[in-house]
DSSP file (Angstrom, degrees, kcal/mol; ACC not computed):
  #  RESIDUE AA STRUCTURE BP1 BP2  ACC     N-H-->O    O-->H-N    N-H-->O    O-->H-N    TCO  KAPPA ALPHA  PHI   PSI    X-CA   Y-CA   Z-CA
    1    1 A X     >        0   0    0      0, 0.0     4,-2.4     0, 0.0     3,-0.2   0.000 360.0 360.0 360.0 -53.9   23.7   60.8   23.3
    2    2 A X  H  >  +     0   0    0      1,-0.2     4,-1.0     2,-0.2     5,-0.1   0.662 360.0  63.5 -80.6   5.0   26.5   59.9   20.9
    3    3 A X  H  > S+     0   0    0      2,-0.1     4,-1.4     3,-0.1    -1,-0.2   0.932 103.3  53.2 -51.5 -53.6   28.9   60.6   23.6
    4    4 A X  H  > S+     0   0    0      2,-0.2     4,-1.5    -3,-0.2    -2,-0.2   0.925 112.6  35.3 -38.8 -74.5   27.2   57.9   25.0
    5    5 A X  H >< S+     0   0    0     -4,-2.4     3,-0.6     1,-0.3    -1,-0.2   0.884 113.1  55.7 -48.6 -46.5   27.5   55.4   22.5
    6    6 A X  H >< S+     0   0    0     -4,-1.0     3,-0.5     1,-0.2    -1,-0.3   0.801 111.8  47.6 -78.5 -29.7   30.6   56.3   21.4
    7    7 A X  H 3< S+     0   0    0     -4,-1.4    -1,-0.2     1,-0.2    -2,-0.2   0.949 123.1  33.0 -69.1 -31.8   31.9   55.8   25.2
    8    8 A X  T <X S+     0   0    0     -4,-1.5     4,-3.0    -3,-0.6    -1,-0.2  -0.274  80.6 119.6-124.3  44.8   30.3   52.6   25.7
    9    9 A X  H <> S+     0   0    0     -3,-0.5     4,-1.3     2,-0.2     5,-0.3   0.787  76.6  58.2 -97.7 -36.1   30.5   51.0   21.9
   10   10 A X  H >> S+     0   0    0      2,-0.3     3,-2.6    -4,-0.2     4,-2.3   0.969 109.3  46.2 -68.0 -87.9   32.6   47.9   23.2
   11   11 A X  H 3> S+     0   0    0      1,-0.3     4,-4.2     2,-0.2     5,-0.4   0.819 111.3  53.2   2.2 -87.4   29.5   47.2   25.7
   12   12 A X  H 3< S+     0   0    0     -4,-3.0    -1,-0.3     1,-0.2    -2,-0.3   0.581 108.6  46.0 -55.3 -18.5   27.0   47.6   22.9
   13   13 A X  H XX S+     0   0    0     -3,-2.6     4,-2.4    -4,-1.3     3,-0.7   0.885 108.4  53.4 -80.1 -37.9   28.6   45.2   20.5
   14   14 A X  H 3X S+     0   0    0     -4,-2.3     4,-3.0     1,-0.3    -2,-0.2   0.962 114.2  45.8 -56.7 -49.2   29.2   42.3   23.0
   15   15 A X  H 3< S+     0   0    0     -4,-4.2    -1,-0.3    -5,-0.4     4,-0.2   0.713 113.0  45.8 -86.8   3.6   25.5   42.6   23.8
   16   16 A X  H X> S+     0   0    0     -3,-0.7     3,-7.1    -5,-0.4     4,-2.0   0.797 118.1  49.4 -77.6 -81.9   24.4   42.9   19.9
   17   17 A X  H 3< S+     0   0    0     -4,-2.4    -3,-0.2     1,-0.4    -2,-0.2   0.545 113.4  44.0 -37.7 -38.4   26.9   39.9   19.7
   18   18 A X  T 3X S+     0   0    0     -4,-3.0     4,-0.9    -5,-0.3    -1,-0.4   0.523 113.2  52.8 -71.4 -13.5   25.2   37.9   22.8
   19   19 A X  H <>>S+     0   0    0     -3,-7.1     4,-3.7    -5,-0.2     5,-0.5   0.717 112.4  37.8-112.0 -33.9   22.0   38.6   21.6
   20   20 A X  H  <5S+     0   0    0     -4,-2.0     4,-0.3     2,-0.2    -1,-0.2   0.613 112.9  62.2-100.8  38.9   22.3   37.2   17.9
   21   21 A X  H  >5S+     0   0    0     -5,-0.5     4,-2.3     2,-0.1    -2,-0.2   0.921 106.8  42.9 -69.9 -67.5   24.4   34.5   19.2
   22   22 A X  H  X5S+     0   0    0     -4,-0.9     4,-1.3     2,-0.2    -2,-0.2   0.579 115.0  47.5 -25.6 -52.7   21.6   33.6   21.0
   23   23 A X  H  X5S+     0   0    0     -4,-3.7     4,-3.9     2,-0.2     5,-0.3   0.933 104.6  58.9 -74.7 -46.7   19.3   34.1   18.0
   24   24 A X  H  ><S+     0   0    0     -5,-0.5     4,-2.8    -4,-0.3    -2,-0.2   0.986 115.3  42.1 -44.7 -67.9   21.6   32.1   15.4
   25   25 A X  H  < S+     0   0    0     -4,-2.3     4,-0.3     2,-0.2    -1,-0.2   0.833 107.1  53.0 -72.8 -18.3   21.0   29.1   18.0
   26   26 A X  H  < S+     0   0    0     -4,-1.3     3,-0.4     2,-0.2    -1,-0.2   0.942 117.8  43.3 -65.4 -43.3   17.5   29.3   18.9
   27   27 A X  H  X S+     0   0    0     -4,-3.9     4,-3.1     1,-0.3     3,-0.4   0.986 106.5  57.9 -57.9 -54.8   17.0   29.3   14.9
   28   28 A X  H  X S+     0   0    0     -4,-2.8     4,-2.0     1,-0.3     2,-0.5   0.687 110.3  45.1 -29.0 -28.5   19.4   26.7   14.5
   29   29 A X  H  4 S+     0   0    0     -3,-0.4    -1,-0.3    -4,-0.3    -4,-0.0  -0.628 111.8  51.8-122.3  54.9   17.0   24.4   17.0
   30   30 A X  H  > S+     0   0    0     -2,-0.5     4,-1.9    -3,-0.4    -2,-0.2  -0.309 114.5  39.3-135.0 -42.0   14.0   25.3   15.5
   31   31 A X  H  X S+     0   0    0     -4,-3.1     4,-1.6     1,-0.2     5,-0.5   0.965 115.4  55.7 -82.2 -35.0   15.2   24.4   11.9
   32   32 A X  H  X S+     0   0    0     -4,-2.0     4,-2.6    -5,-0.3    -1,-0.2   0.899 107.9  46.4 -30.9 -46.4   16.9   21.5   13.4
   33   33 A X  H  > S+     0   0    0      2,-0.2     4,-1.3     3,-0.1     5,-0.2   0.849 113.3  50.5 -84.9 -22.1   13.5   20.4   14.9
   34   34 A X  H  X S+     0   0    0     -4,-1.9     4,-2.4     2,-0.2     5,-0.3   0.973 104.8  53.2 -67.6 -77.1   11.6   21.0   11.5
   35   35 A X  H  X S+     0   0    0     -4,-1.6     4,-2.3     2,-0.2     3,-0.3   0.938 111.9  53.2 -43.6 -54.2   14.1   18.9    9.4
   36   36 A X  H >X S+     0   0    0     -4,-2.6     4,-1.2    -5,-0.5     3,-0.8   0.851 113.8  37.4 -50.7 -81.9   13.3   16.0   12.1
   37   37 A X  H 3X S+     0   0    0     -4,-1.3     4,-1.3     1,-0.3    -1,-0.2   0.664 111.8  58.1 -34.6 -30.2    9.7   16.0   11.9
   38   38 A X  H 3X S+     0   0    0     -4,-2.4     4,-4.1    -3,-0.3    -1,-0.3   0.988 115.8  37.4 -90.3 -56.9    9.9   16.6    8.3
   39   39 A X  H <X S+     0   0    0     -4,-2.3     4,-2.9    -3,-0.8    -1,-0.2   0.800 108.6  61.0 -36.5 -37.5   12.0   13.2    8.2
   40   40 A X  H >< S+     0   0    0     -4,-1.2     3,-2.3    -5,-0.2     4,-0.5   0.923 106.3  49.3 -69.1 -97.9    9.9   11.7   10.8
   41   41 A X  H 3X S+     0   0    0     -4,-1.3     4,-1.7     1,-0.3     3,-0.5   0.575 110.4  51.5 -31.0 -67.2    6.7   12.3    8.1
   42   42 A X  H 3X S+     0   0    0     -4,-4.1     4,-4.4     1,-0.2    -1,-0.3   0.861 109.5  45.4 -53.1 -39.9    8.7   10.7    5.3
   43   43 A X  H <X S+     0   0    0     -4,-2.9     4,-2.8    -3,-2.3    -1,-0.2   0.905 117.3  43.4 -42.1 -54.9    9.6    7.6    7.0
   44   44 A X  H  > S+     0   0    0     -3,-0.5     4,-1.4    -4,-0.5    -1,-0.2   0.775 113.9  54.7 -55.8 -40.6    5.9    7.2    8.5
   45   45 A X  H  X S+     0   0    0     -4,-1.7     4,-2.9     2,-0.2     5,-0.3   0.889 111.6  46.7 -78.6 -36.3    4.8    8.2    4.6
   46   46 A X  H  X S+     0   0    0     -4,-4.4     4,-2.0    -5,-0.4    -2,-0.2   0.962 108.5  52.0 -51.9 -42.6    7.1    5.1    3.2
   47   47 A X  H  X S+     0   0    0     -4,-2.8     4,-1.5     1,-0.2    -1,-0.3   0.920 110.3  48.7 -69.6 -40.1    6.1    2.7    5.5
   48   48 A X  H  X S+     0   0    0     -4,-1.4     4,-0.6     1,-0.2    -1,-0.2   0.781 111.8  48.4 -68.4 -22.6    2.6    3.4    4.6
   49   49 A X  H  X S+     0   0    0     -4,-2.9     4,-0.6     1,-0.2     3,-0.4   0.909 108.5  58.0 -59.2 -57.3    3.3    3.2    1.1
   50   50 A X  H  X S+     0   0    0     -4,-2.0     4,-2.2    -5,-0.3    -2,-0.2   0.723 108.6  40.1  11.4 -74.8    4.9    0.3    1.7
   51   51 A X  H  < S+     0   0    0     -4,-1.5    -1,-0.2     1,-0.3    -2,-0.2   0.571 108.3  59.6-100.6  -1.1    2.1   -1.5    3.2
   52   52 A X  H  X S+     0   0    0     -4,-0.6     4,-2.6    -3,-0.4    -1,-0.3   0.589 112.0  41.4 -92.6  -8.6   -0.5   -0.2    0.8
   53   53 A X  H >< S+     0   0    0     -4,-0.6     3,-2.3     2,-0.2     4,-0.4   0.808 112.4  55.7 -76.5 -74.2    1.6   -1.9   -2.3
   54   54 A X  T 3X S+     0   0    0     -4,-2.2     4,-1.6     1,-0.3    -3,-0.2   0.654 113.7  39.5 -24.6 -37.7    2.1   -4.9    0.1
   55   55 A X  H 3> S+     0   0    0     -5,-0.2     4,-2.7     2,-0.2     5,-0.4   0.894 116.3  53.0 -84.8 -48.8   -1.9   -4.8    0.3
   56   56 A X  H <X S+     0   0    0     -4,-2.6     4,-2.2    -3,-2.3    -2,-0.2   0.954 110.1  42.5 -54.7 -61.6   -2.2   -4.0   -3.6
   57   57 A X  H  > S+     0   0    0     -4,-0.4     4,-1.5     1,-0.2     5,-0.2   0.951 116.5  54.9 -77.8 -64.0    0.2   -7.1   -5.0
   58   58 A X  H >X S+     0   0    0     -4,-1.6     4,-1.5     1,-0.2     3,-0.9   0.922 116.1  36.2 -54.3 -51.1   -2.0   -9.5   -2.0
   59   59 A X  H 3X S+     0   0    0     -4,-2.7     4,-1.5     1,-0.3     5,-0.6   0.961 112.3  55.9 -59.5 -46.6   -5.5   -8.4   -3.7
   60   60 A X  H 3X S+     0   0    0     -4,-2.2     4,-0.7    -5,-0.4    -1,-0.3   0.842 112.1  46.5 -37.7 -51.0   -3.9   -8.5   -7.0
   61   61 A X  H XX S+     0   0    0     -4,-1.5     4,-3.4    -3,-0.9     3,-0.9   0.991 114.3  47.3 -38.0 -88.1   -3.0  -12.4   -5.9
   62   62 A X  H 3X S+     0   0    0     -4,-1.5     4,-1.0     1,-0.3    -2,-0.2   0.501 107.8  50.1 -55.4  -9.9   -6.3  -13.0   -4.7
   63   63 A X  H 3X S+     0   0    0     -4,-1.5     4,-3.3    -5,-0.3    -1,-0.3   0.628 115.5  45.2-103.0 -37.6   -8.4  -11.6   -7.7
   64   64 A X  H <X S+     0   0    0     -3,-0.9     4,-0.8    -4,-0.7    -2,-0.3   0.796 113.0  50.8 -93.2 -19.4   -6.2  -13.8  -10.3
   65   65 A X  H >X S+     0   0    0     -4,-3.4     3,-2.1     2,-0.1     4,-1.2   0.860 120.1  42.4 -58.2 -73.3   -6.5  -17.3   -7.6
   66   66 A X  H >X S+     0   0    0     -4,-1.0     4,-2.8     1,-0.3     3,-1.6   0.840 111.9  51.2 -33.1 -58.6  -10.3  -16.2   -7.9
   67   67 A X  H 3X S+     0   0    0     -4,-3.3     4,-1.4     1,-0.3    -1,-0.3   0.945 112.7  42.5 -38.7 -35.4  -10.2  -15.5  -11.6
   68   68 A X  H << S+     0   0    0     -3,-2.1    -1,-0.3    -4,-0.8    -2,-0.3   0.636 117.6  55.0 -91.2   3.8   -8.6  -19.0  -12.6
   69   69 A X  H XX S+     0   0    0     -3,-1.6     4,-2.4    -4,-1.2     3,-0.9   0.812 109.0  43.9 -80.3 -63.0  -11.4  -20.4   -9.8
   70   70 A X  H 3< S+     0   0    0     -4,-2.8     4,-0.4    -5,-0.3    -2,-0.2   0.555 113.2  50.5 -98.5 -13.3  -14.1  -19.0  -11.4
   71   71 A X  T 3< S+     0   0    0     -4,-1.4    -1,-0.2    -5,-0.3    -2,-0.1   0.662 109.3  58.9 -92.8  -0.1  -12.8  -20.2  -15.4
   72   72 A X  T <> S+     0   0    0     -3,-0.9     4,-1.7     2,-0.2     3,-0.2   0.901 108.7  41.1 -93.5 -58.2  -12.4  -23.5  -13.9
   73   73 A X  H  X S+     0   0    0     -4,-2.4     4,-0.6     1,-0.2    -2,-0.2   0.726 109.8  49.8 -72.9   1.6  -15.7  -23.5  -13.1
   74   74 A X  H  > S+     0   0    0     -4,-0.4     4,-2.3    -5,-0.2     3,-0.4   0.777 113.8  55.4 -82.3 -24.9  -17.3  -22.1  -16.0
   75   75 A X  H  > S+     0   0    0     -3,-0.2     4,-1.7     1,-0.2    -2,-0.2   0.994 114.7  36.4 -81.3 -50.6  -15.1  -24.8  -17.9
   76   76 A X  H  X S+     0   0    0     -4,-1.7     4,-0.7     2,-0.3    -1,-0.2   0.499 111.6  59.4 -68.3 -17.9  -16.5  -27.5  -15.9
   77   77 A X  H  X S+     0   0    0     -4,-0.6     4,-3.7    -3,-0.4     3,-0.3   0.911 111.7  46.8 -80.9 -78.2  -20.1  -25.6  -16.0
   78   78 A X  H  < S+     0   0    0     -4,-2.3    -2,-0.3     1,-0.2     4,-0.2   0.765 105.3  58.2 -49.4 -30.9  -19.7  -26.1  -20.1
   79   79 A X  H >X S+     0   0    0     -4,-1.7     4,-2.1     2,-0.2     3,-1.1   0.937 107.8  45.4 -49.7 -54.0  -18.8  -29.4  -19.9
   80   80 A X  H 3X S+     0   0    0     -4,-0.7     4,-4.1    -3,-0.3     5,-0.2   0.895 111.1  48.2 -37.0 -53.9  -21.9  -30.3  -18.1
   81   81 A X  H 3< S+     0   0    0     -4,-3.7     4,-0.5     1,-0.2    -1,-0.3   0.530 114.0  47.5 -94.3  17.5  -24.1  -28.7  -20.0
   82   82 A X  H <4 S+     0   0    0     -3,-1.1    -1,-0.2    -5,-0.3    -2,-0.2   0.704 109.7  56.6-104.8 -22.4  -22.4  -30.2  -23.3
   83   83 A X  H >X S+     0   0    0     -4,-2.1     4,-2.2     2,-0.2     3,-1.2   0.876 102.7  49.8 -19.8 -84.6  -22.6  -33.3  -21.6
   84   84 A X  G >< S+     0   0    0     -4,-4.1     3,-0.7     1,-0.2     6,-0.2   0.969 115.8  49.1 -49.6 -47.8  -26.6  -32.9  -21.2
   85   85 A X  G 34 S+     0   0    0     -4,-0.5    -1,-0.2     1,-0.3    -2,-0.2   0.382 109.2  49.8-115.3  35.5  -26.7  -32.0  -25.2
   86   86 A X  G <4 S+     0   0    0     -3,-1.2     2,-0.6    -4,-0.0    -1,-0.3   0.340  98.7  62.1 -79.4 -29.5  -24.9  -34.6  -26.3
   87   87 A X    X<  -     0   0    0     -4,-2.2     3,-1.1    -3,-0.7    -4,-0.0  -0.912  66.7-167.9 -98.8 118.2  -26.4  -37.2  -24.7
   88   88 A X  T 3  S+     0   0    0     -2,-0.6    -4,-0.1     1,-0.2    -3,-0.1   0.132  86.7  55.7 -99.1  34.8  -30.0  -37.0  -26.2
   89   89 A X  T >> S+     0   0    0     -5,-0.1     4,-2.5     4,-0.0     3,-2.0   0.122  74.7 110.1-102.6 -14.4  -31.5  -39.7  -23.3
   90   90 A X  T <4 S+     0   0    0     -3,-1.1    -2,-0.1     1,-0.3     3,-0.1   0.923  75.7  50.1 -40.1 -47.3  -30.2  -37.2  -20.5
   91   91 A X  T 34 S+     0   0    0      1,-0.2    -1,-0.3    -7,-0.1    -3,-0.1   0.781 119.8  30.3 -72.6 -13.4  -33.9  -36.3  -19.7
   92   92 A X  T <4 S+     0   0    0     -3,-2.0     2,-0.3     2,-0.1    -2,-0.3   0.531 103.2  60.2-135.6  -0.7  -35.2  -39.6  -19.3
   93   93 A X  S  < S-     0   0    0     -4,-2.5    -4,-0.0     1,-0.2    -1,-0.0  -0.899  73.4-100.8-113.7 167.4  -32.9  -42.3  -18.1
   94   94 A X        -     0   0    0     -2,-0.3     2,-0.4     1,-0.1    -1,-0.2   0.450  45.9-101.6 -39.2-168.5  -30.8  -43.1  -15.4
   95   95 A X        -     0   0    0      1,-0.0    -1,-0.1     3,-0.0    -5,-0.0  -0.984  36.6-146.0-136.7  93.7  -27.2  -42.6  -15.6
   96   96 A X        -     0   0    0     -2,-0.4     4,-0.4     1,-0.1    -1,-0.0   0.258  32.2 -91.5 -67.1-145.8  -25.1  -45.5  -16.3
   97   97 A X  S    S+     0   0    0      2,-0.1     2,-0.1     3,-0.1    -1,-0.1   0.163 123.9  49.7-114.2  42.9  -21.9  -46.2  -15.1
   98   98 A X  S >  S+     0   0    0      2,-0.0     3,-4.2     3,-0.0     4,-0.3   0.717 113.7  52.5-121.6 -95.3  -19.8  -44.7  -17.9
   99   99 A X  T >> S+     0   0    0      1,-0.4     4,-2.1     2,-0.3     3,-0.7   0.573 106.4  54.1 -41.5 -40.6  -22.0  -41.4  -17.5
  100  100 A X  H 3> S+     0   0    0     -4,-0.4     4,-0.7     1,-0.3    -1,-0.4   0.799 106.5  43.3 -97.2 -18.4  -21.4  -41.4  -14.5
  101  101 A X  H <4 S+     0   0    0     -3,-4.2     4,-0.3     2,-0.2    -1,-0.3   0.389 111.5  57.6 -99.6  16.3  -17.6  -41.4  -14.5
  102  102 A X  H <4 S+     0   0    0     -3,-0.7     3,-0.5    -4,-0.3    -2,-0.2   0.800 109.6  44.2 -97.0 -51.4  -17.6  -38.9  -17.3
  103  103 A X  H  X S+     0   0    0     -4,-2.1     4,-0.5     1,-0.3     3,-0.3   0.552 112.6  53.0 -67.7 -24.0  -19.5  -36.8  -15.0
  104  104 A X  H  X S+     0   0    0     -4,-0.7     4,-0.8     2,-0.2    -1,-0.3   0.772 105.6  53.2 -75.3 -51.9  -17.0  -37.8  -11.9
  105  105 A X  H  4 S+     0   0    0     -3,-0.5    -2,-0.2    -4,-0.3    -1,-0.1   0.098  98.6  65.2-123.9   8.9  -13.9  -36.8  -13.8
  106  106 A X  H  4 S+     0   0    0     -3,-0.3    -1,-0.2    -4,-0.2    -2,-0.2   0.861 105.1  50.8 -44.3 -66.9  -15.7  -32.9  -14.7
  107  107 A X  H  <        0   0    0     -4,-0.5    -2,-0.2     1,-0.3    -3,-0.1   0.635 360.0 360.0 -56.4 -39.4  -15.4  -32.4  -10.9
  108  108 A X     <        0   0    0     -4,-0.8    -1,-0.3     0, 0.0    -3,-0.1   0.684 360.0 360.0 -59.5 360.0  -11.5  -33.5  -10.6
């Protein structure tokens, strides 16, 4: 048997040599295709990141229009009702036409 080998040792390296040739590039193309996908996933993860800030800063916008919406009417709310208990006839007369542009010029 190690006649064998020893006759045919040239042989046997070239095909050890073809075969992790062969293995060196199949790995190579397997970590190749891992390092894509892996990229592929960050990109996909940025953009999503991306578009969930892009959605935080609009709600963030829309919660402070609504805030200043909702102290504009509570100021306009207190006016009214400082309005009513200031004017001690408020329950029983008409509205003249002073009253009634005080009461106009809450609303602007």
């Amino acid at each position: 048997m190690l006649v064998l080998i020893l006759r045919h040792w040239p042989k046997i390296v070239a095909v050890l040599a073809v075969i992790l040739t062969v293995w060196a590039i199949y790995a190579k193309g397997v970590s190749d295709t891992k390092s894509a996908q892996a990229v592929e996933d960050l990109r996909v993860e940025k953009a999503l990141r991306e578009t969930e800030k892009a959605a935080y800063v609009a709600d963030a916008e829309r919660a402070d229009a609504a805030y200043n919406r909702l102290r504009a009417l509570n100021s306009k709310v207190e006016g009214l009702n400082d309005y009513v208990r200031i004017n001690p006839t408020s329950g029983n007369q008409c509205l003249d036409g002073a009253d009634t542009d005080q009461l106009r010029d809450l609303w602007k």
